[in-house]
C-alpha positions as CSV (number, residue, x, y, z in Angstrom):
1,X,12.4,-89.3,89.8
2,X,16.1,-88.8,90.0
3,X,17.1,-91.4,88.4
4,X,14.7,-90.3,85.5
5,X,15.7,-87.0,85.2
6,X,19.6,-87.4,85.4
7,X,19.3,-89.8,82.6
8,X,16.9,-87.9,80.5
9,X,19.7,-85.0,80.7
10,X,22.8,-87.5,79.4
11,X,20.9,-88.6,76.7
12,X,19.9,-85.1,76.0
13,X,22.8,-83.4,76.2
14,X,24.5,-86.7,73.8
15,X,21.8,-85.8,71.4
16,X,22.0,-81.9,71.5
17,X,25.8,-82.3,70.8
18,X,25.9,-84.7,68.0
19,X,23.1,-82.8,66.3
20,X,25.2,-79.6,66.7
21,X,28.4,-81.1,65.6
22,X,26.4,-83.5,62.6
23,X,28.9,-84.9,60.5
24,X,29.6,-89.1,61.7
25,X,29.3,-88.4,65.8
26,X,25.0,-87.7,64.5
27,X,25.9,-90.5,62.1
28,X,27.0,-92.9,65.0
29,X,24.2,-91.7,67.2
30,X,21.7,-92.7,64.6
31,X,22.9,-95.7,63.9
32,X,23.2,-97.0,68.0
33,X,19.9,-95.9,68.4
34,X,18.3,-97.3,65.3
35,X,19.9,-100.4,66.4
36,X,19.2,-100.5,69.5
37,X,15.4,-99.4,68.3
38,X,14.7,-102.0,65.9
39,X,16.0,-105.0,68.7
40,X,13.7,-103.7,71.3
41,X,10.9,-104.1,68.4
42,X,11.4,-107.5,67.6
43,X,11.6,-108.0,71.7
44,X,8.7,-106.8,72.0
45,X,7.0,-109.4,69.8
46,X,9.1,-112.2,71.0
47,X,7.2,-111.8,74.2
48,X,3.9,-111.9,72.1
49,X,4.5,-115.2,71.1
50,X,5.9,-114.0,67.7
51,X,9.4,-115.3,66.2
52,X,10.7,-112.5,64.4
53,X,14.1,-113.1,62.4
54,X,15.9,-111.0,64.0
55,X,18.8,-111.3,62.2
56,X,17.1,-109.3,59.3
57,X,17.3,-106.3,61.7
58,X,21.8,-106.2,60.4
59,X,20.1,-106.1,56.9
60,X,18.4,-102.7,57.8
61,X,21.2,-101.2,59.8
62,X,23.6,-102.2,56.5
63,X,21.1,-100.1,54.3
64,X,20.8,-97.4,56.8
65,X,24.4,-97.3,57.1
66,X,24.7,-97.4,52.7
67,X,22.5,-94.2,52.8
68,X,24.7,-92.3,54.7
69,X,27.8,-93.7,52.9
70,X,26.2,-92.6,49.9
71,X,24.6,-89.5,51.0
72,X,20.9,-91.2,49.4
73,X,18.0,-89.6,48.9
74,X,16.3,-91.4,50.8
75,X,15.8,-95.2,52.8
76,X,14.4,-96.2,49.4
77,X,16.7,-94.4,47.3
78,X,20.6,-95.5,47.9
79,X,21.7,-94.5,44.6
80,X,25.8,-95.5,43.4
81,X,27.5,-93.4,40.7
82,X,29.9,-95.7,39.1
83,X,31.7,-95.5,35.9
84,X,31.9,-98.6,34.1
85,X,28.0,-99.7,34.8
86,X,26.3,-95.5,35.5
87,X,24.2,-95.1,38.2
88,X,22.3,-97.4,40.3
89,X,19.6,-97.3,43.3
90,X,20.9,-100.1,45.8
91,X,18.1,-100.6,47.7
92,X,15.7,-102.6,45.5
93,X,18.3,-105.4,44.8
94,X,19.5,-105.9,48.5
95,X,15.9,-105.7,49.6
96,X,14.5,-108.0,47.5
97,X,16.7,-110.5,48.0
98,X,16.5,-110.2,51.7
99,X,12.8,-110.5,51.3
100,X,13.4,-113.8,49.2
101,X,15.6,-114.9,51.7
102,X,13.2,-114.2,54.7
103,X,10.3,-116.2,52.8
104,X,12.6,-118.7,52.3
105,X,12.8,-119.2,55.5
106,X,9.0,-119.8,56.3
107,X,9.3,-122.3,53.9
108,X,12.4,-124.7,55.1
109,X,11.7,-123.4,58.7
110,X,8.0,-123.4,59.0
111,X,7.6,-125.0,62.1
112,X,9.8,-122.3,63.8
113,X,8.3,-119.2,61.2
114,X,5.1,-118.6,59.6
115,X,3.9,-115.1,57.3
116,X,3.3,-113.2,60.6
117,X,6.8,-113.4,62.0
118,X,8.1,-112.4,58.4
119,X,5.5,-109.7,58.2
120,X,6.8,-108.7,61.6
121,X,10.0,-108.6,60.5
122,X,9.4,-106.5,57.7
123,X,7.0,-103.9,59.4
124,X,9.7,-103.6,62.2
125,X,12.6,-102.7,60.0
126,X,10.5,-100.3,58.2
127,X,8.4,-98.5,61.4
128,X,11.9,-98.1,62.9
129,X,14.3,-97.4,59.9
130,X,13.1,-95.7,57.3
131,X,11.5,-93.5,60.1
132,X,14.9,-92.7,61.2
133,X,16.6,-92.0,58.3
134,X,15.2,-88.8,58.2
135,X,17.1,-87.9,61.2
136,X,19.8,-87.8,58.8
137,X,18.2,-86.1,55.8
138,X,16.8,-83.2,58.1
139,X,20.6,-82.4,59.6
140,X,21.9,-82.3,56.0
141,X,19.4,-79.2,55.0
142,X,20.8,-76.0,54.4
143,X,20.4,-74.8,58.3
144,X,20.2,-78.3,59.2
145,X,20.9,-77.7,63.0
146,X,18.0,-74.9,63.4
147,X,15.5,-77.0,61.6
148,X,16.8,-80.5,63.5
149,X,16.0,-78.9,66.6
150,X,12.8,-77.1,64.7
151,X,11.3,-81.0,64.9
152,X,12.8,-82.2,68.0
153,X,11.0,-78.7,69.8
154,X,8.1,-79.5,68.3
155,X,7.8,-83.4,69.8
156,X,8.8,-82.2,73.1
157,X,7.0,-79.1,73.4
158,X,3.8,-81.1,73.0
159,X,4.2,-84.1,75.0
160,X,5.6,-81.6,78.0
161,X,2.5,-79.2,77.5
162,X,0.1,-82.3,76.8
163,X,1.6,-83.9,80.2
164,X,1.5,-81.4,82.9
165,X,-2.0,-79.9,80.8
166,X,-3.4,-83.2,80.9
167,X,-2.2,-83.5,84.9
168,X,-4.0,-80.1,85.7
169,X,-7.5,-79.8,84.2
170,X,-7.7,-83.2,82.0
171,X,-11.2,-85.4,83.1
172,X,-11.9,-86.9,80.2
173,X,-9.7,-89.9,78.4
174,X,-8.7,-89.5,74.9
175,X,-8.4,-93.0,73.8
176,X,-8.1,-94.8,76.8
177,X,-8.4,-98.3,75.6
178,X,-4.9,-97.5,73.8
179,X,-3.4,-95.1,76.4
180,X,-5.3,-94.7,79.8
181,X,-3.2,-91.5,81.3
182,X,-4.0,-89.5,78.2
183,X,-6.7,-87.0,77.8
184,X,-8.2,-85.0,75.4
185,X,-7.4,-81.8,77.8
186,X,-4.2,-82.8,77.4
187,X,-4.1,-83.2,74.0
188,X,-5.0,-79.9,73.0
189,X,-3.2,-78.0,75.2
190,X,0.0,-80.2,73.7
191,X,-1.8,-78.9,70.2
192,X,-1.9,-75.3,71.4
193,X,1.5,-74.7,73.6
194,X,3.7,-76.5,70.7
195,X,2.1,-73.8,68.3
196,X,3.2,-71.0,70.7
197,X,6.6,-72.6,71.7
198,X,7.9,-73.0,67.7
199,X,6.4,-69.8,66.9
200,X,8.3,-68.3,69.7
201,X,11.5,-70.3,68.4
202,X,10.8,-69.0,64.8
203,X,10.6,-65.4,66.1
204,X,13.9,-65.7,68.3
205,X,15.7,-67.5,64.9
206,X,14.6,-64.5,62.9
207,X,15.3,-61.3,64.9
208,X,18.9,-62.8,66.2
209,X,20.0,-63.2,62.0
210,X,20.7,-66.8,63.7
211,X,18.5,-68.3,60.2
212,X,16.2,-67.1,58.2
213,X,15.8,-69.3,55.8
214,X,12.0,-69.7,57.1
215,X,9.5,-67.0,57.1
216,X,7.9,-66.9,61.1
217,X,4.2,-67.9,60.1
218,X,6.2,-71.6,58.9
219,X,7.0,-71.9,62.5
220,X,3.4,-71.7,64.0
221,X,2.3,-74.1,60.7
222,X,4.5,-76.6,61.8
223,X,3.6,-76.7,65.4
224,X,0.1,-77.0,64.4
225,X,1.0,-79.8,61.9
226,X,3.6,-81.7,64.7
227,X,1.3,-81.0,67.4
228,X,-1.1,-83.5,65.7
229,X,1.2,-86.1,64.2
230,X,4.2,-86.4,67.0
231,X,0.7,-87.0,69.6
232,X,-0.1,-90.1,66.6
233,X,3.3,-91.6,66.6
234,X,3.3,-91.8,70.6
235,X,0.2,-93.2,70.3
236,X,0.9,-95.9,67.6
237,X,3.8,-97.0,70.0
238,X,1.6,-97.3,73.0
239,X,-1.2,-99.6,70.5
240,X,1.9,-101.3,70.2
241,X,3.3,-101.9,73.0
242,X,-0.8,-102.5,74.1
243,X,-1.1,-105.2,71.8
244,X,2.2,-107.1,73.1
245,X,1.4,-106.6,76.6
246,X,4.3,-104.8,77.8
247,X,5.0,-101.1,79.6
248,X,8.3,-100.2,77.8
249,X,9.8,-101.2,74.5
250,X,12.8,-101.4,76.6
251,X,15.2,-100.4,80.2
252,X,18.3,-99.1,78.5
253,X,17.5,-95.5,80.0
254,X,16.9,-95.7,83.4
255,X,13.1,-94.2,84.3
256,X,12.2,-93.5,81.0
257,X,12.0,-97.3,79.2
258,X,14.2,-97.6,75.8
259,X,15.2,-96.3,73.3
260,X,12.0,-96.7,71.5
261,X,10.0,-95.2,74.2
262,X,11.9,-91.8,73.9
263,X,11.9,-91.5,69.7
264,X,8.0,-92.9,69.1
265,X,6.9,-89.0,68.8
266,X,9.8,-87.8,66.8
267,X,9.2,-91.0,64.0
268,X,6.1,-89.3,63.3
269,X,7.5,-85.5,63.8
270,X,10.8,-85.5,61.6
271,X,9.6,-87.1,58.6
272,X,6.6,-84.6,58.1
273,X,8.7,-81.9,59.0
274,X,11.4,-83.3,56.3
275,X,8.8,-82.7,53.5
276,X,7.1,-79.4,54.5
277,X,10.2,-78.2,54.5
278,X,10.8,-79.1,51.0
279,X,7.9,-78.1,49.6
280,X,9.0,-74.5,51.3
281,X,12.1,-74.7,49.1
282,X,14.7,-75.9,51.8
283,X,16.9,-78.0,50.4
284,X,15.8,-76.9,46.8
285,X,13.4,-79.9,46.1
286,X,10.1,-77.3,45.4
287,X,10.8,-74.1,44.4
């Protein structure tokens, strides 16, 4: 338990800091844990029986790393202003031949590949990167730091609430075949004390003049909104990890598993909370 929580704290207070300072030190962070993330994927499958080409995992961190480079739109969207040849999107080009490359390889290596290992290898890179790209796009929103930690609050808030809810008064499983410790007790009181914790965190935000770039009653929408899906995405890692047979995606953080293991809820979180916030306005996408 010592071990757990002195860990938890370092990688905390890594993550509080590079999110505060943004800039490359988030940039760096992202890209070691996305790294490290998309290995302990492929792993996972390895010990499955799968064969996952695992060297398609540099491909992703490349295009992760393009994005920021170029300040993209998006995963998808890597676009390059040049002058001689205009504007171009990056991604599709580099991605498709990385897909013909990785079909290839089923073909003049099919005793040691087959489709499932190249859809594996796909699904990975995708479930892990594009996830966390977001990470970056959230940070670089007009009060970027606020709303960062708007969506981290909001994973956290509901697994702690869910846990020690779930510890207290929770009887009866919520989907036990996929996760056996969680309960539907739990579940909602994850639901219902993330929806008083952000709305709490919107109200401090507002009356301090520390940003008010989002009305209160946004703060208790999305802590009903990431109170559902941050609760999905932990649950789609454990039908993962349920499917492979193993406990933890990973051991890179001592008494908490990898790196994996600690991001599953915020995968889910960030993106949604990416897009509300544009269709509020923030970052001037939806007016």
């Amino acid at each position: 338990m010592k071990q757990r929580l002195i860990s938890g704290l370092i990688v905390a207070a890594l993550a509080v800091t590079a999110i505060i300072i943004g800039g490359y030190v988030l940039d760096i962070l992202i890209i070691l844990f996305a790294g490290i993330g998309i290995f302990e994927f492929y792993n996972a499958f390895s010990k499955k029986g799968y064969s996952p080409v695992k060297l398609f995992g540099f491909v992703y961190i490349v295009l992760l790393v393009l994005m920021m480079y170029f300040d993209g739109d998006s995963y998808l969207s890597i676009v390059i202003h040049t002058q001689k040849y205009g504007s171009f999107n990056l991604f599709p080009p580099v991605f498709l031949l990385a897909m013909m490359l990785l079909l290839s390889l089923i073909v003049f290596l099919h005793e040691k590949y087959n489709i499932a290992d190249a859809a594996i290898t796909i699904f990975g890179g995708f479930y892990v990167m594009f996830f966390i790209s977001y990470f970056v796009k959230i940070r670089d929103l007009d009060g970027g730091v606020y709303l960062f930690f708007l969506a981290l609050v909001g994973a956290v808030a509901t697994d702690t609430f869910a846990y020690f809810i779930g510890k207290a008064i929770g009887k009866k499983k919520l989907i036990e075949a996929i996760s056996p410790h969680k309960t539907v007790a739990g579940s909602v009181g994850g639901f219902v004390g993330n929806i008083l914790v952000l709305t709490i965190y919107g109200i401090v935000l507002w009356y301090t003049g520390a940003y008010r770039g989002l009305p209160i009653y946004h703060y208790t929408i999305i802590g009903a909104v990431t109170g559902v899906v941050s609760q999905i995405g932990d649950l789609a890692a454990s039908a993962i990890k349920r499917y492979v047979g193993i406990k933890d995606f990973g051991k890179i953080i001592p008494g908490h598993g990898g790196i994996l293991d600690r991001i599953d809820s915020y995968l889910f979180a960030i993106p949604v909370v990416y897009y509300y916030l544009l269709f509020c306005g923030i970052g001037g996408a939806i007016s």
